[in-house]
C-alpha positions in Angstrom: -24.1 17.3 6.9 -22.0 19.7 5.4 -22.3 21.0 2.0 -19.1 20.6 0.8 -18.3 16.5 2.6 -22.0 15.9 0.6 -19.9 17.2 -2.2 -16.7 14.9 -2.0 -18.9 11.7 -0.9 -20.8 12.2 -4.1 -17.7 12.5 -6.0 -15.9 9.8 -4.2 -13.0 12.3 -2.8 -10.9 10.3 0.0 -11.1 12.7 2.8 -7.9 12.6 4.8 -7.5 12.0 8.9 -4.2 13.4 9.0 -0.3 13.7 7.6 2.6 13.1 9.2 6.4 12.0 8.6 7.4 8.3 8.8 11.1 9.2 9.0 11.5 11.7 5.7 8.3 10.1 4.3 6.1 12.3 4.0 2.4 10.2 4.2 -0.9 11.0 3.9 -3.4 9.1 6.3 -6.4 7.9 5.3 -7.6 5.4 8.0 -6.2 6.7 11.6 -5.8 3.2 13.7 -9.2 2.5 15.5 -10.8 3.9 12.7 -13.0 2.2 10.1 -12.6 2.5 6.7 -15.7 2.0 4.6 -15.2 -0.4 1.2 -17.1 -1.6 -1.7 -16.2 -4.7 -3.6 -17.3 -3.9 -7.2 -16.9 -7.6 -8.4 -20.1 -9.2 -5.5 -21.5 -5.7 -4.9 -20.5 -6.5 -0.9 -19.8 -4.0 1.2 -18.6 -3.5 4.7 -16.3 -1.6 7.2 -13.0 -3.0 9.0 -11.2 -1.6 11.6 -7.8 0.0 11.2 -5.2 -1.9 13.5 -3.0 0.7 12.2 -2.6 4.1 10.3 -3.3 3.3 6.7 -1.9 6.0 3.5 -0.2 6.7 1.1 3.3 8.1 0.3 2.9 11.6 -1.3 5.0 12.3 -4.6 4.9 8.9 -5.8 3.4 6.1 -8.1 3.2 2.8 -7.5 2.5 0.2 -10.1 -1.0 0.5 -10.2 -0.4 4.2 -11.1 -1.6 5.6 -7.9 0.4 7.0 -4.9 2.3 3.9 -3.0 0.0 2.8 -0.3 1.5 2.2 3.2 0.8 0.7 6.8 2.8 2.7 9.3 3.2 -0.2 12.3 4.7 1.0 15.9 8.7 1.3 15.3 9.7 4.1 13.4 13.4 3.1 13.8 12.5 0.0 11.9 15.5 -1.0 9.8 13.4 -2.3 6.9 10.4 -1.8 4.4 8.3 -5.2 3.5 6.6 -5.2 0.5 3.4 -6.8 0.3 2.4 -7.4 -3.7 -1.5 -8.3 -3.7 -3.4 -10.5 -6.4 -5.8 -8.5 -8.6 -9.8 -10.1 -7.7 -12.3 -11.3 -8.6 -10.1 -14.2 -9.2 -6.8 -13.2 -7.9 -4.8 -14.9 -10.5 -3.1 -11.5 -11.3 -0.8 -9.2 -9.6 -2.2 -5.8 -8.8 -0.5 -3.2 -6.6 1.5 -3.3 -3.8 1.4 -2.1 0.2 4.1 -0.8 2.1 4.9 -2.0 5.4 6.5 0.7 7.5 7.7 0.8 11.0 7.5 -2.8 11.4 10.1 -4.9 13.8 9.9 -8.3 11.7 8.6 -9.4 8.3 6.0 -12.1 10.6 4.9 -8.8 12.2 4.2 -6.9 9.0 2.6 -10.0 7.4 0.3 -10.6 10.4 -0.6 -6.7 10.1 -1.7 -6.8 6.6 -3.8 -10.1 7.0 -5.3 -8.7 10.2 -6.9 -5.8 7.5 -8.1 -8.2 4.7 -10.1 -10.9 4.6 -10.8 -12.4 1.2 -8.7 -15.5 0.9 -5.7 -15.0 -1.7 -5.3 -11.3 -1.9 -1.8 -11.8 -0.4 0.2 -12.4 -3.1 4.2 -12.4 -1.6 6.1 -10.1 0.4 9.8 -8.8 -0.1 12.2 -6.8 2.6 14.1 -4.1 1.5 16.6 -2.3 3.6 14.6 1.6 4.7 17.4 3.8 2.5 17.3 1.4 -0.2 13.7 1.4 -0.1 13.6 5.6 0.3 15.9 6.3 -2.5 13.7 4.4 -5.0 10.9 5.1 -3.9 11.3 8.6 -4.8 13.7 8.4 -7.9 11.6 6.4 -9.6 8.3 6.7 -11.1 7.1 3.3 -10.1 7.5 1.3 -6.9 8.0 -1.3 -9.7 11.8 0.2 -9.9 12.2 -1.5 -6.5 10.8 -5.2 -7.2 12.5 -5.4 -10.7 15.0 -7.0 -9.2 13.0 -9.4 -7.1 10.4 -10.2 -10.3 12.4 -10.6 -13.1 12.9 -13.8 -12.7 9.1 -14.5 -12.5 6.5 -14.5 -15.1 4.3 -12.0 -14.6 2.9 -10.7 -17.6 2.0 -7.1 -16.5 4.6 -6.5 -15.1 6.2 -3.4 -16.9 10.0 -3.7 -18.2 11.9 -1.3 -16.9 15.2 0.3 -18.5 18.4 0.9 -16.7 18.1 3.9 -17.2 15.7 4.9 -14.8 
């Protein structure tokens, strides 16, 4: 083994298959599709591998609500006209809403849906899923500092109680 992937295993650096533009995204891929990425659930100490249907990233230059760069799903039609949302529960017990997953370059929301569940299996992670217009999405995506910019809107009505007020003038 090299000296320097040693290095980044030990340090738990994501190692990166490729980048490409969705559109004017600009993503970093992860997982390529028919690759497997490798996870660790910290809560059971389980571990195991699953097979990417799809490329799997993450937008560069953002922040989603968990703080990290926006994940993504890039699906087969880049003239897609929308984004769906996917907003995950937070385990072990997934009474919580944790981050969210971008759906890009699918046709229909079943289709995007059907993707995400085909790449996790523990029963409730999926919490709900929005659709939002591509330029819509795009614009906020990158004028705000959180994807939660995007789902204020679509939340505020709900009672979730980390989910971060946001002023108007962001």
């Amino acid at each position: 083994m090299r000296p320097y992937i040693k290095v980044a295993r030990e340090l738990k650096i994501a190692r990166l298959d490729s980048k490409r533009t969705f559109r004017d995204l600009e993503i970093d891929i992860e997982t390529n599709k028919g690759s497997y990425r490798h996870w660790r659930d910290p809560h059971d100490g389980s571990a195991g591998k699953t097979l990417m249907l799809f490329p799997y990233g993450y937008i560069r230059k953002t922040k989603g609500m968990d703080g990290e760069a926006i994940d993504c799903f890039i699906g087969p039609n880049e003239n897609a006209p929308n984004v769906y949302v996917v907003l995950t529960n937070r385990p072990p017990d997934f009474k919580r809403e944790d981050e969210q997953k971008c759906m890009l370059g699918f046709s229909t929301a079943d289709e995007a849906k059907r993707a995400f569940q085909a790449h996790y299996q523990k029963e409730g992670f999926f919490r709900e899923m929005r659709t939002f217009p591509y330029e819509t999405f795009k614009e906020k995506v990158y004028t705000s500092t959180k994807l939660a910019a995007i789902l204020e809107a679509v939340y505020a009505r709900r009672d979730y109680p980390n989910y971060p007020a946001l002023s108007a003038s962001r």
